[in-house]
ROGU-571256 format. One record per residue (C-alpha): x, y, z. Coordinates in Angstrom, 1 decimal, padded with zeros to 4 digits. Each point is the difference from the previous one (the first is absolute). Last residue first. Layout:
+--------+--------+--------+
:      u :      v :      w :
+--------+--------+--------+
:      X :      Y :      Z :
...
+--------+--------+--------+
***
This chain:
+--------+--------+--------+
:      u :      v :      w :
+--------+--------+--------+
: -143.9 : -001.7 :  051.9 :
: -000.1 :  002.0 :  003.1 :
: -002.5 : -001.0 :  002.7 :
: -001.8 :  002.3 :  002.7 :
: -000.1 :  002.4 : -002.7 :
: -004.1 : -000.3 :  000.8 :
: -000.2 : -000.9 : -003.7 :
:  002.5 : -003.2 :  000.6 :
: -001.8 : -000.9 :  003.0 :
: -003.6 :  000.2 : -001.7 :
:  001.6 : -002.1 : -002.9 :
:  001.5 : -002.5 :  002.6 :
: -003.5 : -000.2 :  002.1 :
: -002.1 : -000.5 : -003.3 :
:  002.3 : -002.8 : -001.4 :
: -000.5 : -001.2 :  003.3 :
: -004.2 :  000.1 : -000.3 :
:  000.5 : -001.3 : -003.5 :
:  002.5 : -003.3 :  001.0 :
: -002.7 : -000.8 :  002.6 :
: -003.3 :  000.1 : -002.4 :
:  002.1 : -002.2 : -002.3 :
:  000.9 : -002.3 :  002.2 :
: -003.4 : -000.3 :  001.2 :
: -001.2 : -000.3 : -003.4 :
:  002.5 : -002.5 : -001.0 :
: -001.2 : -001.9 :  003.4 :
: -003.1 : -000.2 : -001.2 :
:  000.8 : -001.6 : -003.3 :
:  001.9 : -002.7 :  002.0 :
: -002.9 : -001.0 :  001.6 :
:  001.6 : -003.4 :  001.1 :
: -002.3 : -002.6 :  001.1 :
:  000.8 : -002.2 :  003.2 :
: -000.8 : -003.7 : -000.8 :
:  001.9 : -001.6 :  002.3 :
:  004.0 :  000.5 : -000.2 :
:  000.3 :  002.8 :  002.9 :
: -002.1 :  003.0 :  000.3 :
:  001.7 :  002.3 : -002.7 :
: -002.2 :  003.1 :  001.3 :
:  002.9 :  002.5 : -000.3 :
:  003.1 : -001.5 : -001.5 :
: -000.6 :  002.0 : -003.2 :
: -000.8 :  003.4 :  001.4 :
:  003.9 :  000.8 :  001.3 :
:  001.3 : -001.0 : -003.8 :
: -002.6 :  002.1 : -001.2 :
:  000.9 :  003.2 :  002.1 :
:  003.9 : -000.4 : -001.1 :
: -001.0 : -000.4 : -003.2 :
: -002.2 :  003.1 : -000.4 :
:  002.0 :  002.2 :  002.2 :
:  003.3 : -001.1 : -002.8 :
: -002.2 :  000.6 : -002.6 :
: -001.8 :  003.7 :  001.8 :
:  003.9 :  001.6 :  001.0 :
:  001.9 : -001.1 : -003.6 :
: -003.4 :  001.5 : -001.7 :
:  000.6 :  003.0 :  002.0 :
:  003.9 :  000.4 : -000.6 :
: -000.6 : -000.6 : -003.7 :
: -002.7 :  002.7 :  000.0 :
:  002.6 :  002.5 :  001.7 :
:  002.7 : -000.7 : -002.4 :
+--------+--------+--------+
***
């Protein structure tokens, strides 16, 4: 149950961070280039470190699952 609960906690970090990243640096209509494999890494990078903060909670018994 555990592993569900953490893969639940880093997809729904994930998206959330994504859907935050893809906005940034959309200058307008002209010519403004996307680097949307960037911003999976950033997402990706986010969702870990949160992941990290909620597991570190959980083993602190801060959390109960």
């Amino acid at each position: 149950m555990r592993g569900v609960v953490l893969s639940g906690v880093f997809s729904i970090t994930w998206f959330l961070a994504l859907f935050v990243l893809l906005p940034v640096g959309m200058a307008g209509e002209g010519g403004a280039t996307v680097r949307i494999g960037w911003k999976f890494v950033v997402a990706t990078a986010a969702a870990v470190v949160a992941l990290g903060v909620f597991y570190g909670l959980i083993q602190l018994g801060l959390l109960d699952i």
